[in-house]
N, C-alpha and C positions, 0 to 999 in steps of 0.2 A: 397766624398766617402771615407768612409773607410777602412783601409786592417787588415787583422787579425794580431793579435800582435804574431801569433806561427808560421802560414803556410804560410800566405800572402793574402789570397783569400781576396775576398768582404767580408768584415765584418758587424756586427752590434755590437751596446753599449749594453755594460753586466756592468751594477751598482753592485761593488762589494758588497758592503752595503746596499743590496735590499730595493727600498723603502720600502715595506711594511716590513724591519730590522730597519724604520728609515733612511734609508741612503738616503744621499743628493743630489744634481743636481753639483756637482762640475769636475773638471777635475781628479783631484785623485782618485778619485771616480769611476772611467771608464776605462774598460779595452774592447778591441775591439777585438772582436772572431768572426769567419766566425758563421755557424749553426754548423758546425761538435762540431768545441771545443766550441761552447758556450753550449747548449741544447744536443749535444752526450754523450755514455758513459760517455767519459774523458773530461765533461766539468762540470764548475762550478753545475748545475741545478740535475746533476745527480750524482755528485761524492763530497761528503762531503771532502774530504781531500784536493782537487784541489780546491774547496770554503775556508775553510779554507788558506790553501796557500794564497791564491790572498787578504784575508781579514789580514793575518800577514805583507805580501806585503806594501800595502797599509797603516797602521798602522805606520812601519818605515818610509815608503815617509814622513807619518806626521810628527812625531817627526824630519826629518832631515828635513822639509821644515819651522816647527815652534821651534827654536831654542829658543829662548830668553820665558822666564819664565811667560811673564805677554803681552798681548796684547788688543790694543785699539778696537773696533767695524769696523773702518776704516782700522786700518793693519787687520785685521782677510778679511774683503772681497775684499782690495787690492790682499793679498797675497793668497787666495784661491781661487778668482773671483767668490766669492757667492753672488748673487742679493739679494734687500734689502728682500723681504719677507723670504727667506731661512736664512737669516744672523739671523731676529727676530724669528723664530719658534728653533736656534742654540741656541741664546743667553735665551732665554726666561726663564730657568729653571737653569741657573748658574749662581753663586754666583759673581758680581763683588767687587774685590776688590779696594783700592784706585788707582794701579799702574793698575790698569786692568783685563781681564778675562784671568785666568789660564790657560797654554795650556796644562795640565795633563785635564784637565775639557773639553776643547774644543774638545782634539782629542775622549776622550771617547762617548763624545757626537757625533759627528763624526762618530764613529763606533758603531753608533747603541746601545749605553750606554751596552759597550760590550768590557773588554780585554783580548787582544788575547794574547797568546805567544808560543811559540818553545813547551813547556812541550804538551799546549793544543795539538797541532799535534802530538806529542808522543804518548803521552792517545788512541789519537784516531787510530795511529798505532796498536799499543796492542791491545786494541778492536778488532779491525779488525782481527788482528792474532787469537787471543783468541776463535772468530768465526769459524777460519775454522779448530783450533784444536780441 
């Protein structure tokens, strides 16, 4: 069982990187929210900025868990814990080089061939403002 990563309750798995975003079966990938914060207001499913959030999140976990520039198919599912079918529908579509597969390539693929950043939440700030002036 698991507990909500905000309140504590019973939770359920919220894929940040919605599969149908593309996103994957991994453990980074997974944030554990009761019903309230998963599918309420102030949860991913209904509040673009709190989705956002959790997909900028998750973005940095990558780059601070994949460090080193070039990695083999074996450290990619060692160190993600992605099964071999996930690993091939990952790699399938990026470019390997001699030393290995890029981890600028990996993570975006990763995220839904999607980058995120600090501005992107801004914009959608202002937006949001911009609405209710």
């Amino acid at each position: 069982m698991y507990n909500c990563e905000i309140c504590g309750n019973k939770a359920d798995v919220h894929h940040i990187v919605h599969r149908s975003e593309g996103g994957f079966d991994i453990e980074l990938n997974y944030k554990y929210l009761c019903a309230y914060h998963h599918r309420g207001k102030n949860g991913p499913h209904q509040n673009q900025f709190v989705d956002l959030q959790y997909k900028i999140e998750m973005q940095n976990k990558l780059y601070n868990t994949l460090q080193k520039e070039y990695y083999s198919p074996k450290e990619i599912s060692q160190i993600l814990g992605i099964h071999n079918n996930s690993l091939k529908r990952l790699l399938k579509n990026l470019k390997r080089y001699k030393e290995g597969y890029k981890r600028d390539d990996i993570i975006y693929t990763l995220m839904g061939c999607v980058k995120y950043s600090i501005e992107t939440l801004e914009e959608l700030a202002l937006d949001r403002l911009t609405e209710v002036l």
